[in-house]
C-alpha positions as CSV (number, residue, x, y, z in Angstrom):
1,X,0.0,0.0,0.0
2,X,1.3,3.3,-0.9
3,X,2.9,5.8,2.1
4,X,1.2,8.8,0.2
5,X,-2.8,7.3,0.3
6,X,-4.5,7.0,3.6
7,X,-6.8,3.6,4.1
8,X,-9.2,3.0,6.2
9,X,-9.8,-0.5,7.6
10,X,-12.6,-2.1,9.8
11,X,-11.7,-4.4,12.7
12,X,-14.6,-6.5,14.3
13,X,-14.3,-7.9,17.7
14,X,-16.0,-9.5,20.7
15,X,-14.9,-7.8,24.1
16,X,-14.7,-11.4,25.3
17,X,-12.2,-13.1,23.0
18,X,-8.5,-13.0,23.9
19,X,-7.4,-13.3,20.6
20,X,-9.1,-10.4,19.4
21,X,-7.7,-8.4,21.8
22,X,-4.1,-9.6,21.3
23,X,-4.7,-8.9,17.3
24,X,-6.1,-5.4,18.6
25,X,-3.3,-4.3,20.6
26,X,-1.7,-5.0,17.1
27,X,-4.0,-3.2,15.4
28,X,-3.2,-0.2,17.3
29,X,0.3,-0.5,16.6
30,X,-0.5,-0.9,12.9
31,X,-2.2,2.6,12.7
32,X,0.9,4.5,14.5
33,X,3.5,3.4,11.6
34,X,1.0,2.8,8.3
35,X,-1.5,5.0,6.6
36,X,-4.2,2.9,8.3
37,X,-7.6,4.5,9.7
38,X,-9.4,2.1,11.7
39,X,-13.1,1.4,12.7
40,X,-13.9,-0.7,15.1
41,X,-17.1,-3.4,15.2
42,X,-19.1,-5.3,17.1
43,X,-18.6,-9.3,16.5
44,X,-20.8,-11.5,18.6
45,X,-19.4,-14.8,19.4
46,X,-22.3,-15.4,20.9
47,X,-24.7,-14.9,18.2
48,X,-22.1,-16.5,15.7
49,X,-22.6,-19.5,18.2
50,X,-26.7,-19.5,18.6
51,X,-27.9,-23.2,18.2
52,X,-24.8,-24.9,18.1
53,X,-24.1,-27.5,19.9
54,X,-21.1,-26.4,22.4
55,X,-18.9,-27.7,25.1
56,X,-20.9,-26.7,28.7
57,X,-18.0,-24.5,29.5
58,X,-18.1,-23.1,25.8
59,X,-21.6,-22.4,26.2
60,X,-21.7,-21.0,29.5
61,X,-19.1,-18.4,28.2
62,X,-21.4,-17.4,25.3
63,X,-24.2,-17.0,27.3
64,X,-22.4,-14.7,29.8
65,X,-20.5,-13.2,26.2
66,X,-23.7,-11.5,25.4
67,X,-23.3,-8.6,28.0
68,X,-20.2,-6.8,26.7
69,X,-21.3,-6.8,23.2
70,X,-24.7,-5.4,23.8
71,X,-22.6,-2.8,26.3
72,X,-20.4,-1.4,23.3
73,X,-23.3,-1.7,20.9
74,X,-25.6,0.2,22.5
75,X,-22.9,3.0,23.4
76,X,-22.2,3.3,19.8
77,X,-26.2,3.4,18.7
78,X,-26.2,6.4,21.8
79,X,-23.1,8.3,22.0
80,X,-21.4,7.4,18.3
81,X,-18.8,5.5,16.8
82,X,-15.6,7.5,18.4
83,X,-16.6,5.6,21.8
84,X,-16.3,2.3,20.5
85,X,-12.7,2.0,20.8
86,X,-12.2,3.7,24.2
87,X,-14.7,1.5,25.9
88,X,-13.4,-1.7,24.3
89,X,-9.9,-1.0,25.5
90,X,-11.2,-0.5,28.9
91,X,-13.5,-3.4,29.3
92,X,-10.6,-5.8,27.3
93,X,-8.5,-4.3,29.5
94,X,-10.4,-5.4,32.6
95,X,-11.1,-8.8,31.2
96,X,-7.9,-10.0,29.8
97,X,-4.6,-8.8,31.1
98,X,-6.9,-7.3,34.0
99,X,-8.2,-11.2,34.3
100,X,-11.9,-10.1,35.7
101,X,-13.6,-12.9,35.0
102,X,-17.4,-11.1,36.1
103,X,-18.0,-9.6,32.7
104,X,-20.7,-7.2,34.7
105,X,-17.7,-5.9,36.8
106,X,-15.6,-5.6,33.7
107,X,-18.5,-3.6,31.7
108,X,-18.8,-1.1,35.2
109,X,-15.0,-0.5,35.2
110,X,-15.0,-0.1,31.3
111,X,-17.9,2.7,31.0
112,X,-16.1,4.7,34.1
113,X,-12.6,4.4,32.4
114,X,-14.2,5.5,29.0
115,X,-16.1,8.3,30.6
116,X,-19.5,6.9,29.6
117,X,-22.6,6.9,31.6
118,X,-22.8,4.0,34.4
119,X,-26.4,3.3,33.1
120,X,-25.2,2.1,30.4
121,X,-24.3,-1.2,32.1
122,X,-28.0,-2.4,31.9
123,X,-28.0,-3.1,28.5
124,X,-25.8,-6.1,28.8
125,X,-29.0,-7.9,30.3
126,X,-31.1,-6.1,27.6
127,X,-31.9,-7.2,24.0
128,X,-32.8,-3.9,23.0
129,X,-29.9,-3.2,20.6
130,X,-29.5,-7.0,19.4
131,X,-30.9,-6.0,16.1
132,X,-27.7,-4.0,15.9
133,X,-25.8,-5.8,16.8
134,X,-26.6,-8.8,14.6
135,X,-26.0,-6.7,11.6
136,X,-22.8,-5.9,12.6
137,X,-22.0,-9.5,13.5
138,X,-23.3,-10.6,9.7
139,X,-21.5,-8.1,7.9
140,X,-18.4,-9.6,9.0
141,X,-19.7,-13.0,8.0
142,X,-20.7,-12.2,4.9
143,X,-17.2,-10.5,4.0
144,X,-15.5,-13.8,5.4
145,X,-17.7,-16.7,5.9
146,X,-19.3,-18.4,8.9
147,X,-15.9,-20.7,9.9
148,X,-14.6,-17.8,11.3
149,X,-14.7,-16.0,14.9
150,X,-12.7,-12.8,16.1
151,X,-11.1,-10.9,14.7
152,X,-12.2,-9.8,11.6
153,X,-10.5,-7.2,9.4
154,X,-11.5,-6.0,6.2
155,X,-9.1,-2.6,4.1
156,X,-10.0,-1.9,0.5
157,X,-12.0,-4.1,-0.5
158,X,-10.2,-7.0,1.1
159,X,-11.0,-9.3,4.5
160,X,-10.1,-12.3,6.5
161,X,-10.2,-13.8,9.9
162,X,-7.1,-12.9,12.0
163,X,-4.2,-12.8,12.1
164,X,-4.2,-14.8,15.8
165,X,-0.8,-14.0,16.8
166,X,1.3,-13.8,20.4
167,X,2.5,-11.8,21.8
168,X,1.4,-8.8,19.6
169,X,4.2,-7.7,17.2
170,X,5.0,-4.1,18.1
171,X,6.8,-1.0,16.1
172,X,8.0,-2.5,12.5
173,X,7.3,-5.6,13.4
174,X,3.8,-4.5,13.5
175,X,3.8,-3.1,10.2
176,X,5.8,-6.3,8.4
177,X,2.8,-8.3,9.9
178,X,0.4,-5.9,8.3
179,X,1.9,-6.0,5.1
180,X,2.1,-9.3,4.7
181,X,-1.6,-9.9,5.9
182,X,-2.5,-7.7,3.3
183,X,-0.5,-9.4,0.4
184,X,-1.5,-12.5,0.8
185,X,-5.4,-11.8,1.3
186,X,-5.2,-10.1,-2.2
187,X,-4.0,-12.8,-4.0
188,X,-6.9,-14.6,-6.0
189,X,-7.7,-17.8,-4.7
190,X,-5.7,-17.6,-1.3
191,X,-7.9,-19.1,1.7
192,X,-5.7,-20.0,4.6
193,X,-2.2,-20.3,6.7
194,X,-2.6,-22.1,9.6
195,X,-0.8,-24.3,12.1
196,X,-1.4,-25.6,15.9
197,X,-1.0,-22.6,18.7
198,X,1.8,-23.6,21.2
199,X,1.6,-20.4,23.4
200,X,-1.6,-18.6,25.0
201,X,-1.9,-14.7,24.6
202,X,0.9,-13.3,26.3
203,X,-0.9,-9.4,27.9
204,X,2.3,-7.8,28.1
């Protein structure tokens, strides 16, 4: 991608998933050292996962999943898309390197870091802005398919799943990542790199 044009890309996450927030941290790292603009997106493992038939812990995650999502959602429906970012930092932030595994508690510390009304918290247990939220979830899908989870990127014209990567490459590391994410998902008939993770996110 040239130095001289700006892009704009569009990330979608779910506040719960770790790998998400390790490609995030990425992210941000991406847009300090390339001419990257990101927006950021609501991903709902949970509604990805609807009717399928899940591992009890796998399930009892989704289930509690649905809170954080509907949180940022309905932030972003109320107060606009700058807050999206800001509150998923602080709620990722309490979940994973913070390790608060009550999402509620999470959602209260993330809307006081991020400045956003406390009230706010009571959509987690509301389906009020699911409709929303499901749209954003499906517009991800259909840019990638429905094997996927989080994260979700998608820059001109081009998407995939991932990168899942620890810990999260920083400076030009960041940017040789990006690059090569980018070249490869352009090329016509490329699907997939893959191989078994040995390490857990690292939240350094």
């Amino acid at each position: 991608m040239s130095d001289e044009q700006r892009h704009t890309a569009e990330f979608w996450f779910d506040p719960l998933c770790p790998w998400a927030w390790m490609t995030s941290r990425w992210m941000g790292e991406v847009e300090q050292i390339r001419p990257v603009d990101v927006t950021w997106n609501v991903f709902s493992l949970a509604v990805l996962n609807e009717g399928r038939d899940l591992p009890e812990s796998y399930r009892e995650l989704m289930e509690r999943g649905w809170g954080p999502a509907r949180v940022v959602t309905a932030a972003r429906e109320l107060h606009g898309q700058e807050v999206v970012k800001p509150l998923y930092d602080a709620i990722g932030t309490a979940i994973h390197p913070g390790g608060t595994e009550d999402f509620d508690e999470a959602i209260a510390i993330g809307l006081d870091k991020a400045g956003l009304p406390a009230d706010l918290a009571g959509f987690a247990h509301s389906d009020e802005y699911d409709a929303h939220m499901r749209d954003s979830t499906k517009r991800a899908l259909d840019l990638v398919g429905d094997d996927v989870g989080t994260p979700v990127i998608s820059v001109d014209g081009v998407s995939f799943f991932g990168p899942v990567v620890t810990p999260a490459p920083k400076g030009q590391a960041a940017g040789r990542l990006w690059d090569g994410c980018v070249l490869v998902a352009n090329t016509p008939g490329f699907f997939e790199l893959k191989r078994s993770r040995t390490a857990g996110p690292q939240f350094d």
